[in-house]
C-alpha positions as CSV (number, residue, x, y, z in Angstrom):
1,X,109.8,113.6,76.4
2,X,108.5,111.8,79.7
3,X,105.4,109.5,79.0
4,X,103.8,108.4,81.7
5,X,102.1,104.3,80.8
6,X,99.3,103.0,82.9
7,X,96.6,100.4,83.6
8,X,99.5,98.0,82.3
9,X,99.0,93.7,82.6
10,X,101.2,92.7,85.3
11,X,103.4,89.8,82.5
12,X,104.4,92.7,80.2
13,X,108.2,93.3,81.2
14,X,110.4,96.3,80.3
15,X,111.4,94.8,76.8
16,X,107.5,94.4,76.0
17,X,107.3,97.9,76.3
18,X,110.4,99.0,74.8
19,X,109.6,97.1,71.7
20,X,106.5,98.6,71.6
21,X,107.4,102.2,71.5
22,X,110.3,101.7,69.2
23,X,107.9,101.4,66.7
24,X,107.5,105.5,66.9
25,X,111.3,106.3,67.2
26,X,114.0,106.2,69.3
27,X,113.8,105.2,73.4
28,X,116.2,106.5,75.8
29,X,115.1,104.7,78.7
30,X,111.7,102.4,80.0
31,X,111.3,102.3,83.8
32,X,108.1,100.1,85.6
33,X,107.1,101.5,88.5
34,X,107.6,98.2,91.5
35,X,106.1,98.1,94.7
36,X,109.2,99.2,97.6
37,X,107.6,96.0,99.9
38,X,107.3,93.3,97.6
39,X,109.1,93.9,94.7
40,X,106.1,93.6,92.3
41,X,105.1,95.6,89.6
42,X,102.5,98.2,89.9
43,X,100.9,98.0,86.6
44,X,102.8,101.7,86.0
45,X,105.8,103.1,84.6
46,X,107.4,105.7,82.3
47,X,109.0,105.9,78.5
48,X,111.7,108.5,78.0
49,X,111.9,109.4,74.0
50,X,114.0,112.0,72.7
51,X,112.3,113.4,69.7
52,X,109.5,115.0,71.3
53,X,107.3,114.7,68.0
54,X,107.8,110.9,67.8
55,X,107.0,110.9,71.5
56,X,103.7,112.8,70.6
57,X,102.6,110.3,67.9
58,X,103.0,107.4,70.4
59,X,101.1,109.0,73.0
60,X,98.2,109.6,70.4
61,X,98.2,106.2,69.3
62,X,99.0,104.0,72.0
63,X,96.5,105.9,74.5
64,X,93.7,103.3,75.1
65,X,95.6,100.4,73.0
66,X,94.3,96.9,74.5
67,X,97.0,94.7,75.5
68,X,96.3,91.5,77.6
69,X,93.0,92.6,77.7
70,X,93.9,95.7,79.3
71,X,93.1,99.3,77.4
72,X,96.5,101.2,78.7
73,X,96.8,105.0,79.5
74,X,99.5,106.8,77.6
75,X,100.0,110.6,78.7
76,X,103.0,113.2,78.9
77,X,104.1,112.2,82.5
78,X,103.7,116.0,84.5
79,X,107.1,116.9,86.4
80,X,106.9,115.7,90.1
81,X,106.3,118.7,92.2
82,X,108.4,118.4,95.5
83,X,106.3,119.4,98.3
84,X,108.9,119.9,101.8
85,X,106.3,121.4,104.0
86,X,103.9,118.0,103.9
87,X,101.0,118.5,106.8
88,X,99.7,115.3,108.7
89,X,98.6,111.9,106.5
90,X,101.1,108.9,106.6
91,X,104.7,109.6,107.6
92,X,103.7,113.4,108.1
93,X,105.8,114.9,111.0
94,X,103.9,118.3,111.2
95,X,100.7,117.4,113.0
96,X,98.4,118.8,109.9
97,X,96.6,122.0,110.8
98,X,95.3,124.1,113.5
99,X,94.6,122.0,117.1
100,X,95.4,118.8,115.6
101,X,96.7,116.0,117.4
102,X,94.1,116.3,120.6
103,X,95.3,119.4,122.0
104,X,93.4,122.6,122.4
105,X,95.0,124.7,124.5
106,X,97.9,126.5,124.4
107,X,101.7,124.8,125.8
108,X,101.2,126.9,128.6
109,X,98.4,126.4,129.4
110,X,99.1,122.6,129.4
111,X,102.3,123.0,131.5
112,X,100.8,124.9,133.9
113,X,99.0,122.6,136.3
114,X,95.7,124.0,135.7
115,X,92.8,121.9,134.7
């Protein structure tokens, strides 16, 4: 099972949460989220565990654990839902919905020379 691990202090590394979760079972793989521009982390990341019940047992009892101060979030991570057919916002190549981008009329209308 995915678990998706948030709110985390920005000094806890990979092994910090590793150790931490083996105390339920077995961990395939811990990955913290980092930021693509600087490199730093962004107080996110994810715990793979195989046995689903172990994985359900940490969730329950690390969810709101206070580490550095910090009360974490532990939650089955939800599959990433690919969306191809993105409309306007930041690096959006559609031009969001109807008449956006400053035009109101019609192409032919702009290409025809009329005002």
């Amino acid at each position: 099972m995915k678990i998706f691990v948030a709110s985390l202090p920005f000094k806890l590394e990979e092994n910090d949460i590793r150790e931490t979760f083996e105390e339920y079972g077995e961990v395939s793989s811990v990955k913290l989220v980092l930021d693509k521009e600087t490199g730093k982390k962004k107080g996110f990341g994810f715990v793979e565990m195989p046995d689903d019940e172990q994985a359900r047992k940490a969730i329950a009892d690390l969810n709101g654990l206070e580490i550095y101060g910090r009360a974490i979030a532990v939650a089955q991570a939800e599959e990433k839902v690919q969306n191809n057919n993105r409309r306007g916002g930041f690096g959006g190549n559609r031009g969001g919905g109807f008449n956006k981008g400053g035009y109101s009329r019609s192409y032919e209308d702009r290409n025809s020379g009329e005002e």
